[in-house]
ZAMARGU-4260 file (C-alpha; in steps of 0.2 Angstrom, whole numbers, plus 5000, padded with zeros to 4 digits):
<rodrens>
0) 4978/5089/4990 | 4984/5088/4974 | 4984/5067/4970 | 4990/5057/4953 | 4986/5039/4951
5) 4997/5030/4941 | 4990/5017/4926 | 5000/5001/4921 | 4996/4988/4909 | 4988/4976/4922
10) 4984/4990/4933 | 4966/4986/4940 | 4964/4994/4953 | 4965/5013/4946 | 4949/5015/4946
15) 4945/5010/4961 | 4960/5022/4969 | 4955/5037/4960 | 4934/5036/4964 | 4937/5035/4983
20) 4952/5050/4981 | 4938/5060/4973 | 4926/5054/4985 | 4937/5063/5000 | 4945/5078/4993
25) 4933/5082/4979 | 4941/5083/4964 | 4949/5068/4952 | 4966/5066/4953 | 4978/5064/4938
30) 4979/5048/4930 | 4996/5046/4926 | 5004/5032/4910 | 5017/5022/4916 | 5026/5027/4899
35) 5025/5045/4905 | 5041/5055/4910 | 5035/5070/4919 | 5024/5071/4933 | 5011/5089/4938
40) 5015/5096/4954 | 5008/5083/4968 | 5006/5079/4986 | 5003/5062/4984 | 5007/5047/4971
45) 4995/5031/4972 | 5004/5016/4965 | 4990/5003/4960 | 4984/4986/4963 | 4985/4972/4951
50) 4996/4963/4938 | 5009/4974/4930 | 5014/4967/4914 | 5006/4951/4920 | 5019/4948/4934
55) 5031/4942/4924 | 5050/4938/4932 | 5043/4945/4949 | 5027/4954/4954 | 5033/4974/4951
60) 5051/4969/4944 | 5046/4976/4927 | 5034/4989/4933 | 5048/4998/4945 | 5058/5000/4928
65) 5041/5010/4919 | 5050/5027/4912 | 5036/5035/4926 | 5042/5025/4941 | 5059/5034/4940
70) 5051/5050/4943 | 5041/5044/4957 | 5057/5038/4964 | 5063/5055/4963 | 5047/5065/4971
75) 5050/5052/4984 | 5067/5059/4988 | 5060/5077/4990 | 5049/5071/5003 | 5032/5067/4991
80) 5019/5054/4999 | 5021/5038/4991 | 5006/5025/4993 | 5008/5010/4986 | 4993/4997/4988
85) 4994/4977/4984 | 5005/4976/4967 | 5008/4995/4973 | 5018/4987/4987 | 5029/4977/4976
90) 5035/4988/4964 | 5039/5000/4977 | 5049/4987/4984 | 5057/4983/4967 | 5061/5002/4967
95) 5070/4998/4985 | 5059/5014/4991 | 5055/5001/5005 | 5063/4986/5013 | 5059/4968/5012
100) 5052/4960/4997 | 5036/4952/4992 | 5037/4934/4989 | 5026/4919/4984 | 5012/4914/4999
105) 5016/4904/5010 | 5002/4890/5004 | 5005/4894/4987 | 4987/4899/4984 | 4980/4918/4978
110) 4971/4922/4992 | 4956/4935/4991 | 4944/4936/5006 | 4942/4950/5021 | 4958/4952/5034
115) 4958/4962/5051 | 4974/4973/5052 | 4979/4982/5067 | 4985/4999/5065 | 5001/4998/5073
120) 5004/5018/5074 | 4991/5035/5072 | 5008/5046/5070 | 5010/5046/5052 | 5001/5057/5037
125) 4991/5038/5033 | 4984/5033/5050 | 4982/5048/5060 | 4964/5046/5058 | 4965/5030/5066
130) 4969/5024/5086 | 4984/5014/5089 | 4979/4996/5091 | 4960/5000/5079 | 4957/4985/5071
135) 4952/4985/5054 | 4942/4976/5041 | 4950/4976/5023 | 4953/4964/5011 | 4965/4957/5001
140) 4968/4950/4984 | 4986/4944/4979 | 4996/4926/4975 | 5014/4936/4980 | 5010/4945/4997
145) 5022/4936/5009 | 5032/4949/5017 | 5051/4942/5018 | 5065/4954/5024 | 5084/4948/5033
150) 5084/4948/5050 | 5093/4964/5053 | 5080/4973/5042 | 5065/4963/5053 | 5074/4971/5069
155) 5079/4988/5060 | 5060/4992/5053 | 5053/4985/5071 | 5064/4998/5081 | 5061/5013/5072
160) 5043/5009/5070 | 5042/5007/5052 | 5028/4991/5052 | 5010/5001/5048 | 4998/4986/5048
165) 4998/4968/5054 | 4987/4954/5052 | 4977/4949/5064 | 4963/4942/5071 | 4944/4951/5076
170) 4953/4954/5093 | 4968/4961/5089 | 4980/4947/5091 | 4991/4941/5080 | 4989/4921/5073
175) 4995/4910/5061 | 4976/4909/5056 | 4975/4927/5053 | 4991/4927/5042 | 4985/4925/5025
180) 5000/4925/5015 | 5016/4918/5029 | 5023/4934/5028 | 5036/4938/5043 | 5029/4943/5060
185) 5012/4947/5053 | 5017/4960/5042 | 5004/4968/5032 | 5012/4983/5028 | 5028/4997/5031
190) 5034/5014/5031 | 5050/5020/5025 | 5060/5028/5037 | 5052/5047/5034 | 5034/5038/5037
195) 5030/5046/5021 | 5030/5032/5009 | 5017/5016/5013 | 5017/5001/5005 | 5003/4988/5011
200) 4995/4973/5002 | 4976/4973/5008 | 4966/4984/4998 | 4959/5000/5008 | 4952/5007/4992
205) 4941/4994/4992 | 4933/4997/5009 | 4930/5013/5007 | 4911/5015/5003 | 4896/5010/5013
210) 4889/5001/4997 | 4906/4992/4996 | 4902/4985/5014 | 4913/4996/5025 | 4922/5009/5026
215) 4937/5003/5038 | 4948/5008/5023 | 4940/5027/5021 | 4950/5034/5036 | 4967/5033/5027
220) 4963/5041/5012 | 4955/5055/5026 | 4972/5053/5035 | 4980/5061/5020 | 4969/5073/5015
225) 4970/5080/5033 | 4988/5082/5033 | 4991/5086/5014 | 4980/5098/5012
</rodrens>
């Protein structure tokens, strides 16, 4: 599986993407500047955590304009995997290579503690390493993370299985209390309509190591390996 990582200024979780990719397939993967224009030959593109030009205007708005993010926009269209992890999520929202947007939590606070997901789907190239309905431990680190999308979207993404990940609580059920951030119906995290492009604001990466104190997040970068390789 041949991976690239892309770098930001604010990026600050490239790192961490690129040691647990190496970690599973073996190799380090390219580590791509925003202000590139070309991209190698590649299976998959990470787009990173963090701040991106210190989230001005919107968190992603001036990242998904980055001369590299029109290329990526273009790899998606032929078909390339596309992960996009925290600030990841919302400039691949920006991009509009997935629905919804990204909007201020709901309590106003940056929130960075440990949330359960449930994996809402194994059939896609992320989670089929996972049961439908596992319930994970990841966690999350973001002030922007409440997922807001029009009602026809909510019911459009819903019927064709597009919602990865939701929020919820040690037992699989979905509370107000496990919501971190307000966003819509629990929503931690979608697929575009091919299930090839995956935007989710907790951090896998960072759960991906038993010295990190998990490895809940582990599976999904196991996932892609298995079905990229």
């Amino acid at each position: 599986m041949q991976a690239a990582v892309i770098t930001f200024p604010g990026s600050n979780c490239d790192r961490d993407a690129a040691v647990v990719l190496e970690a599973v397939t073996g190799h380090a993967p390219a580590m791509i500047w925003h202000r590139d224009t070309e991209l190698p030959k590649l299976d998959l593109v990470v787009v990173p955590g963090g701040f991106t030009y210190g989230d001005y205007l919107r968190c992603g708005a001036m990242a998904a304009h980055s001369p590299i993010m029109r290329e990526v926009v273009e790899l998606a269209k032929k078909g390339v995997a596309v992960f996009g992890i925290c600030n990841g999520f919302q400039i691949l929202a920006e991009t509009g290579l997935l629905p919804g947007t990204l909007m201020r939590n709901a309590d106003r606070n940056f929130v960075c503690r440990d949330v359960h997901l449930r994996v809402e789907s194994s059939d896609s190239i992320y989670t089929r390493k996972y049961n439908a309905g596992f319930v994970a431990r990841i966690p999350v680190a973001h002030g922007e993370g409440n997922y807001f999308a029009d009602p026809e979207t909510l019911e459009r993404i819903e019927g064709e299985g597009q919602v990865a990940f939701r929020y919820v609580d040690t037992y699989g059920a979905e509370t107000k209390a496990a919501n971190p951030n307000g966003s819509q119906r629990n929503i931690a995290g979608i697929f575009d309509k091919s299930r090839r492009i995956l935007g989710m604001m907790p951090h896998p990466e960072r759960l991906s190591d038993e010295k990190l104190g998990g490895t809940d997040g582990r599976a999904m970068f196991e996932s892609l390996l298995e079905a990229l390789s």
